[in-house]
C-alpha positions in Angstrom: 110.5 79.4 84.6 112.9 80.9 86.6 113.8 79.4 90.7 112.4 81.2 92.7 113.7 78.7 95.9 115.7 81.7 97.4 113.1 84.1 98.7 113.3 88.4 98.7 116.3 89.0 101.0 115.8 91.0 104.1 117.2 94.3 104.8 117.4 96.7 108.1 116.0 100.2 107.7 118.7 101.7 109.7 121.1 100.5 112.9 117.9 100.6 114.9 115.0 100.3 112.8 113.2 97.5 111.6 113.5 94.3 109.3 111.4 94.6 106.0 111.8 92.5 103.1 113.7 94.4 100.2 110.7 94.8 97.9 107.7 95.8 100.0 104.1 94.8 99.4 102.0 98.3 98.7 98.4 98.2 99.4 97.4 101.1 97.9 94.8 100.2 95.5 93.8 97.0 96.8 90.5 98.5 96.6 90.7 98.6 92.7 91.6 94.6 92.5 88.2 93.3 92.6 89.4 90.6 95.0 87.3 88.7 97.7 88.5 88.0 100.7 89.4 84.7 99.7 91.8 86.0 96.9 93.3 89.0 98.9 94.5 85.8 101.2 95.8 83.8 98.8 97.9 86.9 97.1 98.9 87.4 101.1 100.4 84.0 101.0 101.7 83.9 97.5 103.7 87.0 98.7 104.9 85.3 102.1 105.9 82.4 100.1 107.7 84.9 97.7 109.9 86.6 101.0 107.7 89.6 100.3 106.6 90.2 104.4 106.4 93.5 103.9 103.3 95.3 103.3 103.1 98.9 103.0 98.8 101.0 104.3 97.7 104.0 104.6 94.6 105.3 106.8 93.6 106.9 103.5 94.0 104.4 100.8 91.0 103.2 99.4 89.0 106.3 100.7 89.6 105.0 104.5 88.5 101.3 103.1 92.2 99.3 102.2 93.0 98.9 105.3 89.9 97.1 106.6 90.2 95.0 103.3 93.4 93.5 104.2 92.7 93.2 107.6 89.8 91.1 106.6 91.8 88.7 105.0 94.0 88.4 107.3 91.0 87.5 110.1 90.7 84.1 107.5 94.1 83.1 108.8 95.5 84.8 111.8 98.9 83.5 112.3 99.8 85.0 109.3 100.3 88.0 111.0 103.3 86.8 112.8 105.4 86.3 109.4 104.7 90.2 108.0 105.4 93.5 108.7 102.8 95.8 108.7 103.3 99.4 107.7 100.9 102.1 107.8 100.7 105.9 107.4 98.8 109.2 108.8 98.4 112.7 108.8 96.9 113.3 105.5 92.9 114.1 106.3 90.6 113.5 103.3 87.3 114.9 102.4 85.2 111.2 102.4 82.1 110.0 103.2 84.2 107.4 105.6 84.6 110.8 107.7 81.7 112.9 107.4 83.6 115.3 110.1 86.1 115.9 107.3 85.3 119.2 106.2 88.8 120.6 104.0 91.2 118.4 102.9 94.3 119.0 105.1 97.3 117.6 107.3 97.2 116.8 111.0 100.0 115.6 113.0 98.7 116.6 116.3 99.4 114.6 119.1 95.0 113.4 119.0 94.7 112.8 115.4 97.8 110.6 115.2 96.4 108.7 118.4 93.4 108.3 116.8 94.6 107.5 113.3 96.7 104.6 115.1 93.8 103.2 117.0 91.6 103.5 113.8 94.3 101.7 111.8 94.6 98.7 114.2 90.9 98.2 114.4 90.7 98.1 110.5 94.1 95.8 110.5 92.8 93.4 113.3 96.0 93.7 115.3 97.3 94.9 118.2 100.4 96.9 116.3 102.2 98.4 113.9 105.4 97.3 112.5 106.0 100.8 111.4 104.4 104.5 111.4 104.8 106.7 108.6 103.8 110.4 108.9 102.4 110.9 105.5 103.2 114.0 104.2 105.1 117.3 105.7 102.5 119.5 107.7 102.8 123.1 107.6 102.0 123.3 111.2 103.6 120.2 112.8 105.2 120.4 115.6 108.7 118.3 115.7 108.5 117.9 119.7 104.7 117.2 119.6 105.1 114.0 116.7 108.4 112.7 118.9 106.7 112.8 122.4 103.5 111.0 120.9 105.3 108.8 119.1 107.7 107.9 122.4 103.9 106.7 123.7 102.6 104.6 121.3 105.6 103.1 121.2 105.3 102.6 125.4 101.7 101.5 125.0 103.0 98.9 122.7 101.2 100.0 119.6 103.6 101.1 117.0 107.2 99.5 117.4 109.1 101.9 114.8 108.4 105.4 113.4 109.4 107.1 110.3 108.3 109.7 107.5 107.0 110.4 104.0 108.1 112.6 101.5 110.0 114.9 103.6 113.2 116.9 103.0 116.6 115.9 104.2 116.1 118.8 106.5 112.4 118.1 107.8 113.4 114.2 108.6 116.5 115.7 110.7 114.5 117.9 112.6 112.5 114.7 113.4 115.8 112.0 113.7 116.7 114.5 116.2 114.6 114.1 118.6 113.3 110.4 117.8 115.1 107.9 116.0 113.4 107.6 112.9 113.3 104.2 110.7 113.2 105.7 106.9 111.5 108.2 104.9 109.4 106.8 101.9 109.6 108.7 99.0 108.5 109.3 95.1 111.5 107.6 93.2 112.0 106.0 89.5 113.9 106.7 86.2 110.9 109.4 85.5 111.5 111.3 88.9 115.3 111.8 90.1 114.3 114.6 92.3 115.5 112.4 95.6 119.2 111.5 93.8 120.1 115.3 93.5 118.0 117.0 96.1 120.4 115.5 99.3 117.0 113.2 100.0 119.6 110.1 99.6 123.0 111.8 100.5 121.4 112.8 104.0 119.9 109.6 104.5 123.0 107.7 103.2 124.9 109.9 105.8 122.5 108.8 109.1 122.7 104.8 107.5 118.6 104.9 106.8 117.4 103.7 104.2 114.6 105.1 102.1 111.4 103.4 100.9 110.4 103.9 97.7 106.9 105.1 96.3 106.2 104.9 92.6 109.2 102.9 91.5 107.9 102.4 88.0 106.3 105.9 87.7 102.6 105.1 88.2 103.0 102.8 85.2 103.7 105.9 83.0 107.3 103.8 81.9 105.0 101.5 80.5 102.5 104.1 78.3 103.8 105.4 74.5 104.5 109.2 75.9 107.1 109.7 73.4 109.2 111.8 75.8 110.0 108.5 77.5 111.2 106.5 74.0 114.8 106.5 74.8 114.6 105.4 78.2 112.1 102.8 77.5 114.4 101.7 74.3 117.5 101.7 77.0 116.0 100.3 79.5 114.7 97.2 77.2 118.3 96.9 75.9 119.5 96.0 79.2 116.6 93.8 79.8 118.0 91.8 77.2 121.6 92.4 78.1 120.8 90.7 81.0 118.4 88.0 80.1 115.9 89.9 82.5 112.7 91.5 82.8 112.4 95.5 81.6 110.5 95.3 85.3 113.1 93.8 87.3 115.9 95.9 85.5 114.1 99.2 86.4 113.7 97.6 90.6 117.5 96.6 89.9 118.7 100.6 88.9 117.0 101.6 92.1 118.1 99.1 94.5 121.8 99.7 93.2 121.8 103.5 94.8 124.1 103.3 97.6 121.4 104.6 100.8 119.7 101.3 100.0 116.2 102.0 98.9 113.5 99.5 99.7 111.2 100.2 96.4 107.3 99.3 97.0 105.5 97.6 94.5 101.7 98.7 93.6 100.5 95.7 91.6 97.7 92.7 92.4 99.3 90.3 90.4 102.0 88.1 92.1 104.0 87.9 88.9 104.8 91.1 88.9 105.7 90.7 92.4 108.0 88.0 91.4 109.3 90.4 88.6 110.3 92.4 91.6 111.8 89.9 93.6 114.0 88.9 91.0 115.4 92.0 90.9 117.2 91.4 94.0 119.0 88.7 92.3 121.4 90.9 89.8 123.6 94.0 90.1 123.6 96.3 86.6 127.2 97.1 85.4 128.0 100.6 86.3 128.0 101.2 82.4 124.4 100.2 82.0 123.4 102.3 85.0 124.9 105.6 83.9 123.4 104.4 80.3 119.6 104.5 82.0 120.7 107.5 83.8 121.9 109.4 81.0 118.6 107.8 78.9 116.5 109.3 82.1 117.7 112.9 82.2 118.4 112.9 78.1 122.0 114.3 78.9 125.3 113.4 79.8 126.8 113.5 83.2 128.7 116.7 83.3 
């Protein structure tokens, strides 16, 4: 089995942001583990004792229910909280029988609904803040001044300590970062969706030294199904697993991590060895060879 005595490195988001581990817990479907408290504690710890502090909410996940999950665990030992960081995103209102006032499915980044989304999120969480805010997704009708002043109070009031986005363009998070320093922008990324590598996503953020978190590192699984679009990339990408004596997992977190704006890739698993799969990733760089090999495997073409 491999050491594992050196834990998951920590990385800053940005000058002024935040500490998070370099491969970040996600919550996501927590829900869908079938875990009692009990368990969700113990995977807690196993990740703690992996350097995995990070752990990455939504209000919305689990139909309004993850967060309260986790937060229940975490009631079972409390000082746990003082070793992670919690992250947690808003602005996506869902149709669910958690909010019977929920009438369309729709955004809100009003000043009240973030407010409330905050308040709602600590309650379920059992604590008093939020390492980090996310706004969820781009609202047609936000208001860039509204978000930065609301966010300037919860950060006074002590309830939120850093702010960021979600799946937002390079210009949407500079119309943001203008007017409040924001920590990252979390968004889709894997061999399977390359949108963020062409698209200025990372060149902008590069450029302003934030780095991205990254949702769907592995493509929802689908690198792991028999769609026989993805043969080559699969075949490459297990040729470099055993190039480098590693997991196909950890080479695909390795390709990502290797992107110069320093992505902080999410994980969306219950089972700590594919956390450690992760993790391990953080111990090896790809030759530049075998990263343009998975790129060129990725797109099915040459670089021009």
């Amino acid at each position: 089995m491999t050491n594992f005595a050196a834990p998951c490195p920590v990385v800053r988001t940005s000058e002024d942001g935040l500490a998070l581990s370099r491969i970040v817990a996600g919550m996501w479907r927590m829900g869908e583990w079938q875990m009692s408290p009990q368990q969700r504690l113990a995977f807690i710890e196993q990740c703690l004792e992996l350097g995995v502090s990070s752990f990455d909410h939504a209000d919305i996940y689990g139909g309004y229910g993850v967060e309260s999950l986790f937060g229940e665990a975490l009631a079972l030992q409390p000082s746990l909280r003082e070793r992670m960081q919690i992250v947690s995103k808003c602005g996506i209102k869902l149709i669910s029988p958690a909010r019977p006032a929920h009438t369309i499915q729709h955004y809100d980044t009003t000043a009240a609904h973030i407010t409330a989304s905050v308040d709602n999120s600590l309650k379920a969480l059992g604590t008093t803040h939020l390492d980090l805010l996310l706004i969820h997704r781009p609202d047609p009708l936000m208001d860039f001044d509204e978000i930065a002043e609301t966010f300037e109070s919860l950060r006074a009031a002590g309830k939120v300590r850093h702010f960021g986005v979600s799946n937002f363009s390079r210009h949407q998070f500079e119309c943001l970062h203008r007017r409040v320093p924001l920590a990252t922008n979390q968004v889709e990324f894997s061999p399977l969706h390359l949108a963020p590598m062409f698209d200025e996503t990372f060149d902008g953020l590069q450029d302003k030294g934030v780095a991205p978190m990254i949702w769907s590192p592995l493509a929802g699984g689908r690198l792991f199904g028999d769609d026989a679009a993805t043969v080559p990339l699969r075949a490459k990408l297990r040729q470099v697993a055993a190039e480098t004596g590693r997991s196909f997992t950890s080479v695909v977190f390795a390709w990502i991590m290797q992107l110069p704006s320093r992505p902080i890739p999410l994980t969306g698993s219950g089972r700590i060895e594919a956390i450690r799969e992760a993790v391990e990733a953080t111990r090896f760089t790809l030759t530049r060879q075998q990263w343009f090999e998975i790129l060129r495997a990725a797109r099915g073409h040459e670089v021009a």
